[in-house]
C-alpha positions in Angstrom: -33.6 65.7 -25.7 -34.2 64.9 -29.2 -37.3 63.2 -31.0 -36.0 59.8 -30.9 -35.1 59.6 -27.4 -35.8 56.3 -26.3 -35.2 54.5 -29.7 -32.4 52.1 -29.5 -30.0 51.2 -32.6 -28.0 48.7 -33.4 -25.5 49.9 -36.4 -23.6 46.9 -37.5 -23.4 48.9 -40.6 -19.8 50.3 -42.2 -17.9 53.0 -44.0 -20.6 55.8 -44.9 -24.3 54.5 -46.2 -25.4 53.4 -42.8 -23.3 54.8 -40.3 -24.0 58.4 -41.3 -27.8 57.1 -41.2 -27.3 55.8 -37.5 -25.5 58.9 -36.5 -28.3 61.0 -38.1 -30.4 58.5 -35.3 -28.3 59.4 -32.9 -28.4 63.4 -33.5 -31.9 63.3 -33.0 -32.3 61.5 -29.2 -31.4 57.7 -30.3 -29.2 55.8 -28.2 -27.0 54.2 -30.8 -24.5 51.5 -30.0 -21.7 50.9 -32.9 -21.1 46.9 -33.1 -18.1 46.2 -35.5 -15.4 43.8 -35.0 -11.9 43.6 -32.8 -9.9 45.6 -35.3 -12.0 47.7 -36.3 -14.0 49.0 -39.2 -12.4 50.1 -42.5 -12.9 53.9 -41.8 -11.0 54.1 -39.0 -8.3 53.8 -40.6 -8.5 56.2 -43.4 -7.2 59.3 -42.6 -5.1 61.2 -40.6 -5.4 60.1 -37.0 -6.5 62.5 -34.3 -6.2 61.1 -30.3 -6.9 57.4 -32.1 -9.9 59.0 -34.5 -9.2 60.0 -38.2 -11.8 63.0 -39.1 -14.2 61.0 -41.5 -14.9 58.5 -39.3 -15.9 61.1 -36.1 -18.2 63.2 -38.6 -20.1 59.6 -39.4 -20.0 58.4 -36.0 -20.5 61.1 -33.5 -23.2 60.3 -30.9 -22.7 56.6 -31.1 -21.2 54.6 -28.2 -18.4 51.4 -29.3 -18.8 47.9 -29.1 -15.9 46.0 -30.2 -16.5 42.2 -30.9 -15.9 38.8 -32.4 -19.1 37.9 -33.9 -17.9 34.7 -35.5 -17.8 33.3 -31.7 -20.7 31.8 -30.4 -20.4 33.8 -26.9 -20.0 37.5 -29.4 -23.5 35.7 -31.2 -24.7 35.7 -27.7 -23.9 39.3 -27.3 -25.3 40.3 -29.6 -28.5 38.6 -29.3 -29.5 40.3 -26.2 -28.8 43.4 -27.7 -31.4 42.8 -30.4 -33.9 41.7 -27.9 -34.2 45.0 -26.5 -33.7 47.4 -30.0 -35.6 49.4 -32.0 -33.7 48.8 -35.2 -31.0 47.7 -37.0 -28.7 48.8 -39.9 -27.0 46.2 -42.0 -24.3 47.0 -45.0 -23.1 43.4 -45.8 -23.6 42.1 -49.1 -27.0 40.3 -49.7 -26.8 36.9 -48.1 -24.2 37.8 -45.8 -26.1 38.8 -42.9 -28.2 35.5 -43.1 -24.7 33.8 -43.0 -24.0 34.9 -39.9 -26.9 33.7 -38.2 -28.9 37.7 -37.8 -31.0 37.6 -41.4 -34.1 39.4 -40.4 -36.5 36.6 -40.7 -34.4 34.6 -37.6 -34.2 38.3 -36.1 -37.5 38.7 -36.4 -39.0 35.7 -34.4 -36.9 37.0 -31.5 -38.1 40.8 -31.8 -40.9 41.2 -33.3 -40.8 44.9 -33.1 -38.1 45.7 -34.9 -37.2 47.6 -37.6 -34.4 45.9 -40.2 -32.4 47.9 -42.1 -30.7 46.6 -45.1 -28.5 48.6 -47.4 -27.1 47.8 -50.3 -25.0 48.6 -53.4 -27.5 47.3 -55.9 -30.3 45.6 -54.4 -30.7 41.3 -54.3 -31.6 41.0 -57.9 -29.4 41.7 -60.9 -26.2 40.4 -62.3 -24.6 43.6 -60.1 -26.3 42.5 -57.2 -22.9 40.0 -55.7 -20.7 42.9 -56.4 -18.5 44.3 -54.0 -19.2 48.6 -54.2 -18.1 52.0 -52.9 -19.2 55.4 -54.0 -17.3 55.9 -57.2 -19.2 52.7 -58.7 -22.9 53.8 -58.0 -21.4 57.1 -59.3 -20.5 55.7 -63.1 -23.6 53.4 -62.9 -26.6 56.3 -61.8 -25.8 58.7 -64.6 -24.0 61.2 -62.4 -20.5 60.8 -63.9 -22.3 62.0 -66.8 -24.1 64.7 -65.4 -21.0 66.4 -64.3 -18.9 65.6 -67.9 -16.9 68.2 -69.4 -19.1 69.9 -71.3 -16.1 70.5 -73.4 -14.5 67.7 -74.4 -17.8 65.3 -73.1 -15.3 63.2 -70.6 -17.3 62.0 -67.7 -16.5 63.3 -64.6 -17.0 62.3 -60.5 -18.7 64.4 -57.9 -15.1 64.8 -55.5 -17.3 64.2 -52.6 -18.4 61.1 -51.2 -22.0 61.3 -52.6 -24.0 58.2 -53.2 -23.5 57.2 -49.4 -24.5 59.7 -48.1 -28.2 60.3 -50.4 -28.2 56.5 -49.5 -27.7 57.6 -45.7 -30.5 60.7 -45.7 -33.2 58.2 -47.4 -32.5 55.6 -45.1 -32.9 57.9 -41.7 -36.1 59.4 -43.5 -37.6 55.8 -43.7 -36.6 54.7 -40.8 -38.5 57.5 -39.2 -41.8 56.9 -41.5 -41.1 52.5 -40.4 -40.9 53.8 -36.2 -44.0 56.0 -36.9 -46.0 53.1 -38.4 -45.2 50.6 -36.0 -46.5 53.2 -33.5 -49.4 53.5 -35.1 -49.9 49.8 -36.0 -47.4 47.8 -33.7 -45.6 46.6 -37.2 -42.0 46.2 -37.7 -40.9 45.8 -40.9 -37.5 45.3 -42.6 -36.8 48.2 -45.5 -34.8 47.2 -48.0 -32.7 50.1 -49.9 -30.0 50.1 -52.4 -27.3 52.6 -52.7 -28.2 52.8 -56.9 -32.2 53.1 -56.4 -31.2 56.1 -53.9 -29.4 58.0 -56.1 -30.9 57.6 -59.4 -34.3 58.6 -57.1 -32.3 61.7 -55.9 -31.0 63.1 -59.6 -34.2 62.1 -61.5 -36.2 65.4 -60.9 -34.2 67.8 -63.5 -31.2 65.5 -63.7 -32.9 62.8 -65.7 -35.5 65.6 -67.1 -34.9 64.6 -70.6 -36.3 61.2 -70.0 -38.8 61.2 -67.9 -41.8 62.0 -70.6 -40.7 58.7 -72.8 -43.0 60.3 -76.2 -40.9 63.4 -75.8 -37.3 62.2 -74.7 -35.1 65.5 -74.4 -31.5 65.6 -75.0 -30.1 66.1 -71.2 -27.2 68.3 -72.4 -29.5 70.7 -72.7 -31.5 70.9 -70.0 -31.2 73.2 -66.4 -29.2 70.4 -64.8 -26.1 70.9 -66.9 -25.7 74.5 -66.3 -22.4 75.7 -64.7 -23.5 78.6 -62.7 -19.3 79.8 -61.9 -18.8 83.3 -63.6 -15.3 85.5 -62.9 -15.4 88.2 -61.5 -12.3 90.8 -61.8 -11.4 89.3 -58.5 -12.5 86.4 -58.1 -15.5 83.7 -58.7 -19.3 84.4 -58.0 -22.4 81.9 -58.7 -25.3 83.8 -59.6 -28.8 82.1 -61.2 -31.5 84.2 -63.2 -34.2 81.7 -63.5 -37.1 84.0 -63.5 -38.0 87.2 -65.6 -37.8 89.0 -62.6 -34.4 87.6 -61.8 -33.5 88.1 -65.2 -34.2 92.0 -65.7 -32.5 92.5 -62.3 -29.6 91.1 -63.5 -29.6 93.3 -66.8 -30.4 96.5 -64.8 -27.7 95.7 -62.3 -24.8 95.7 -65.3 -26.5 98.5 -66.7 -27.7 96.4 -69.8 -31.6 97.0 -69.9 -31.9 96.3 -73.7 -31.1 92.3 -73.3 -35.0 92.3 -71.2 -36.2 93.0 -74.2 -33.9 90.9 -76.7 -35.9 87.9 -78.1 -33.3 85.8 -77.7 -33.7 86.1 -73.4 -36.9 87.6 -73.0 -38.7 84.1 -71.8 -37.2 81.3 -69.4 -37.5 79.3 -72.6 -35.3 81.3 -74.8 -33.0 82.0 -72.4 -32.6 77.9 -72.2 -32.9 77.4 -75.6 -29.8 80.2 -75.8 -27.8 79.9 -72.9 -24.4 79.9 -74.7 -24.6 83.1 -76.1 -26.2 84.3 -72.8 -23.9 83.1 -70.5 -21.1 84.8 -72.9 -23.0 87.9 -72.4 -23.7 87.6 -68.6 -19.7 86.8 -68.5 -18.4 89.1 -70.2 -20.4 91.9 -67.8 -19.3 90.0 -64.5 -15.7 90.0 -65.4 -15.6 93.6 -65.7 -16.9 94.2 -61.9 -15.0 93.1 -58.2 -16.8 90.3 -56.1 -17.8 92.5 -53.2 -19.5 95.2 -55.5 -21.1 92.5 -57.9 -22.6 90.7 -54.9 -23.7 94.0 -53.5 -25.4 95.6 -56.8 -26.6 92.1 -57.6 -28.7 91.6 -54.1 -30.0 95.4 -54.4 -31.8 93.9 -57.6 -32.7 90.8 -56.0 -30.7 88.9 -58.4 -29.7 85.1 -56.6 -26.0 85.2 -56.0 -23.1 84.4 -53.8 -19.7 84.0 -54.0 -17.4 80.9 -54.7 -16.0 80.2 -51.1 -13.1 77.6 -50.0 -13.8 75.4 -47.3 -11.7 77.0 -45.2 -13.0 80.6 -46.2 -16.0 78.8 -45.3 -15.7 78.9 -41.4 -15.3 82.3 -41.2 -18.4 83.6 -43.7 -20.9 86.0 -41.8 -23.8 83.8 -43.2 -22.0 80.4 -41.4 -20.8 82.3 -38.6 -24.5 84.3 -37.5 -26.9 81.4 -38.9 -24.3 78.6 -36.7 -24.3 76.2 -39.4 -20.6 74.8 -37.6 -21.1 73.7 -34.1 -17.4 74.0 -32.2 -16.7 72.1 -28.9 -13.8 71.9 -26.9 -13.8 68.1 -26.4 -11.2 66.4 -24.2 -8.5 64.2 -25.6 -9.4 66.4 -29.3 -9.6 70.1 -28.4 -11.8 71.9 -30.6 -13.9 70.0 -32.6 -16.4 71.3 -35.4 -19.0 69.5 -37.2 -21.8 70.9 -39.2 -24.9 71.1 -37.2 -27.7 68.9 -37.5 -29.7 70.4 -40.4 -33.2 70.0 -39.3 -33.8 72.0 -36.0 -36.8 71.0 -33.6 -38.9 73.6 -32.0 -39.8 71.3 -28.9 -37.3 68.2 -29.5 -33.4 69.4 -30.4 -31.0 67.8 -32.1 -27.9 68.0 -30.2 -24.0 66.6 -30.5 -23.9 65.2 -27.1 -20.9 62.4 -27.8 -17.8 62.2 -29.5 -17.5 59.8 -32.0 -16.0 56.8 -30.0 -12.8 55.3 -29.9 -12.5 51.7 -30.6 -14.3 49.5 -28.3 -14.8 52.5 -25.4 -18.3 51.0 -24.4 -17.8 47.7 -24.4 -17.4 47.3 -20.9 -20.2 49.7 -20.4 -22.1 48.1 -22.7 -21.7 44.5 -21.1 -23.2 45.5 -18.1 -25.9 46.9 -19.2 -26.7 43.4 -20.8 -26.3 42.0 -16.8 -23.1 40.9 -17.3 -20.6 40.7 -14.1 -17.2 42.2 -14.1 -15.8 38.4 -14.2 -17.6 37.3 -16.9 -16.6 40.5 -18.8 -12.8 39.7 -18.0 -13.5 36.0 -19.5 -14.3 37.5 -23.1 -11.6 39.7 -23.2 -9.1 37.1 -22.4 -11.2 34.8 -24.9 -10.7 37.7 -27.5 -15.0 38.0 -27.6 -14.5 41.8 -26.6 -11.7 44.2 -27.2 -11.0 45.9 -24.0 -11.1 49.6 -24.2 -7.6 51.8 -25.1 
């Protein structure tokens, strides 16, 4: 079983920030229950549907069982409560102030578990006149500086990461503190309640070399020109490869590879700081050699000289790479009621404690029942909150 085994979590969170946080929990040994109301959370519903489950929402949700509830009702509040009584910690998403409108702020929480760890996630934090706003992924995006790390270095036009990315640095640094808040109370008895917005996260997560220029503020850099804005996609006769030289080793491999050892020498690439200080004409230079050569005998002559490269992949040419195939970076299950199933193994692997993908994200509700009686409630009392419309019965 994993390292959390043991550790219960209560994810009342939504979308991506927290649940991929909780299901990070869960990969690693948590038992992780899924509270979120009678019709459902927004994700669920974006996407193709697969046996009741779009794709998005199973990769955020996996190991995680379903409690569907009314938490406006004072018998869901009562629900709920008992559930807190016996967790570990809980992951909120609501907008600051709403959680303590509904009764659960983690002061209240707090007096009934002292124990606890209280997870709150946010867009932008309490303070600030952004602070009330409503946010998803394209907004921290425009507001962190990473629309303008990936502009057009062209035409300057700002540009978006096509992935889903401040949720999910907002996810991994939220897991990584809950881990450091579960290891302090064990060493002290202390809960706590961390506090992390979704714009601290990633502004943290780009500031090493994609905020370079202004970190030292006597000696502010133009970022255009630092390491960060490098596009690393050469053609090949073929095809695309990615290929860095950061070193001088690197460097005069690459030059002996295309048979060009005179640049090792040229004083316009014979330092890392030239070579950044002239990366037009050197990536004009390195181009102009890659284009000449097929992917397969590029990669090949590249490696023999050590040189960092791979080549440009689809997703779906992805599955199917010896690399992802031998090193099992995509786990595949048959699971029943979805047939096979792949997901991207849990990235950190335990010697003594594994990470595993023991359950398929849930279908809407599918614990409740389970969940209920766990809590000590009778089958009759169960039946009452369904009728009631406290519970959604399980599909």
């Amino acid at each position: 079983m994993g390292p959390l085994q043991g550790i219960k979590v209560l994810d009342l969170t939504s979308m991506v920030s927290g649940p991929v946080a909780a299901m990070m929990l869960g990969d690693q040994g948590a038992d992780v229950i899924k509270v979120e109301p009678t019709h459902g959370e927004q994700l669920r519903f974006l996407g193709e549907q697969h046996n009741d489950v779009t794709p998005t929402f199973y990769s955020c949700n996996r190991n995680k069982k379903s409690l569907a509830i009314d938490l406006k009702s004072d018998a869901g509040k009562e629900v709920l409560w008992k559930l807190i009584d016996g967790t570990d910690v809980l992951l909120q998403n609501f907008r600051p102030g709403a959680i303590e409108r509904m009764g659960f702020g983690e002061e209240v929480v707090r007096k009934r578990n002292q124990g606890i760890i209280f997870v709150s996630i946010s867009g932008f934090g309490e303070k600030g006149p952004y602070a009330h706003k409503r946010v998803y992924d394209p907004i921290i995006q425009g507001l962190s500086g990473a629309a303008d790390i990936q502009a057009n270095r062209e035409t300057g036009r700002p540009g978006m990461f096509r992935i889903i990315i401040a949720d999910k640095i907002s996810a991994l640094t939220a897991a990584q503190a809950i881990s450091s808040a579960l290891f302090h109370r064990e060493r002290k008895g202390e809960g706590q309640h961390i506090k992390l917005s979704m714009l601290d996260a990633t502004v943290a997560f780009f500031w090493p070399e994609g905020m370079s220029g202004l970190t030292f503020a006597e000696k502010e850099a133009d970022h255009k020109k630092s390491f960060s804005s490098i596009d690393l996609i050469y053609e090949s006769s073929d095809g695309y490869i990615t290929m860095s030289t950061v070193s001088d080793k690197e460097w005069e491999g690459f030059c002996n590879a295309v048979q060009r050892p005179e640049l090792i020498s040229d004083e316009r690439f014979a330092t890392a700081i030239a070579r950044r200080q002239n990366i037009a004409v050197r990536r004009e230079i390195a181009g102009a050699e890659l284009s000449k050569r097929f992917t397969r005998e590029l990669l090949e002559v590249l490696d023999a000289h050590d040189v960092p490269c791979a080549p440009i992949l689809s997703r779906q040419e992805l599955l199917g790479h010896p690399q992802i195939v031998e090193g099992g970076t995509v786990d595949r299950q048959d699971i029943e009621g979805f047939g096979e199933v792949r997901q991207a193994i849990p990235a950190a692997q335990f010697q003594l404690t594994e990470s595993s993908l023991r359950l398929p994200a849930p279908k809407l509700g599918q614990h409740s029942l389970e969940i209920l009686a766990e809590l000590g409630y009778s089958e009759s009392e169960c039946n009452k909150l369904i009728d009631a419309s406290v519970i959604r019965r399980p599909n």
